[in-house]
C-alpha positions in Angstrom: -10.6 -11.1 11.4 -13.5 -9.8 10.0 -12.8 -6.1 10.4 -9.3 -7.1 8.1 -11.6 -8.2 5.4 -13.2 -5.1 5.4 -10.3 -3.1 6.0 -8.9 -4.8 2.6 -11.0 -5.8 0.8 -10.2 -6.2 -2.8 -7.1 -7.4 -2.2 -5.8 -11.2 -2.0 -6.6 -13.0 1.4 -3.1 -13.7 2.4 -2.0 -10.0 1.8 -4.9 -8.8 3.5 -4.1 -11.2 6.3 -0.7 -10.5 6.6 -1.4 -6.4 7.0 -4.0 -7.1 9.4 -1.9 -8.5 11.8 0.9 -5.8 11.0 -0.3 -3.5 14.3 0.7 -6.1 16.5 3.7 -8.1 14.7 7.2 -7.8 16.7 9.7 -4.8 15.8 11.7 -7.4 13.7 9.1 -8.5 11.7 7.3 -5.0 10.8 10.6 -4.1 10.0 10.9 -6.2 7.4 7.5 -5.2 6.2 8.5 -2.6 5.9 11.6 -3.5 3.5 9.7 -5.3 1.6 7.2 -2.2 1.1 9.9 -0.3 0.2 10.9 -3.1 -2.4 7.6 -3.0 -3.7 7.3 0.6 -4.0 10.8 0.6 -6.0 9.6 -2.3 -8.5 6.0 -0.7 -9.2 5.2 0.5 -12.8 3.9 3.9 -12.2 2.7 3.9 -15.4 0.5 1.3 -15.3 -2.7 3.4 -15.9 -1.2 4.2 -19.6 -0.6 0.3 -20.7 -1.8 -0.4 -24.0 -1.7 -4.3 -22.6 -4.2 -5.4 -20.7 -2.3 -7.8 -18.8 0.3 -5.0 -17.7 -2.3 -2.5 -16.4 -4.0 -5.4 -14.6 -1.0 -6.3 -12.6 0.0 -2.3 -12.0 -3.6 -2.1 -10.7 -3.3 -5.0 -8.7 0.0 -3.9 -7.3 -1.2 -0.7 -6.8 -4.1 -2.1 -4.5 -1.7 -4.1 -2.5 0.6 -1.2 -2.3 -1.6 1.1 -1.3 -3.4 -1.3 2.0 0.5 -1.2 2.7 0.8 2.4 2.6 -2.0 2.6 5.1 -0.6 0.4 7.6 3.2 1.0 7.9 3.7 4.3 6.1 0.2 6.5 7.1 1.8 9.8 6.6 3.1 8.6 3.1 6.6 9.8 4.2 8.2 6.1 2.7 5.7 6.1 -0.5 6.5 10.0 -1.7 10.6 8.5 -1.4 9.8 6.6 -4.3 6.2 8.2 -5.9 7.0 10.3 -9.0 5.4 13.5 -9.4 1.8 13.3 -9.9 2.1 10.1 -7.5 2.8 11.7 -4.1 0.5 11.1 -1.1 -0.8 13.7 0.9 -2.6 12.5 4.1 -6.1 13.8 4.6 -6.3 16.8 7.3 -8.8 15.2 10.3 -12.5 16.9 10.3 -12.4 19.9 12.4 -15.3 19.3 15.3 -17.0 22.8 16.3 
């Protein structure tokens, strides 16, 4: 449990709970992880950075945190996210250190 808190940090304790036991949840219920990723990744307000409300970017950035510790856990090659990431919003996974 305590590498999830550091693996997701800055995020609330329940989400970061829930993804931390996503590697070895049943093919049922990853699946609907998975759905409601997708869900989530439909609903969010790309935008968010540009609100003149406070409230509004508060809540993109919050859903963009909780979005994003999704991303890492069910979608790492950010095939799902760029299905539904605007331009300027697609994810490109890091290439691994080459080792000489």
């Amino acid at each position: 449990m305590d590498h999830d808190k550091q693996a997701f940090s800055g995020i609330p304790p329940v989400l970061a709970q829930a993804l931390g036991g996503i590697a070895n949840a049943p093919a049922q219920a990853r699946a609907g992880m998975v759905e409601a990723y997708k869900k989530a990744l439909a609903g969010h307000d790309w935008a968010f950075a540009h609100a003149d409300d406070g409230n509004a970017y508060r809540r993109g950035r919050d859903n963009f945190a909780q979005i994003t510790a999704a991303r890492r856990e069910l979608d790492p090659t950010g095939e799902i996210w760029n299905q539904h990431a605007p331009e300027g919003h697609k994810f490109t996974p890091k290439a691994a250190p080459v080792v000489a």
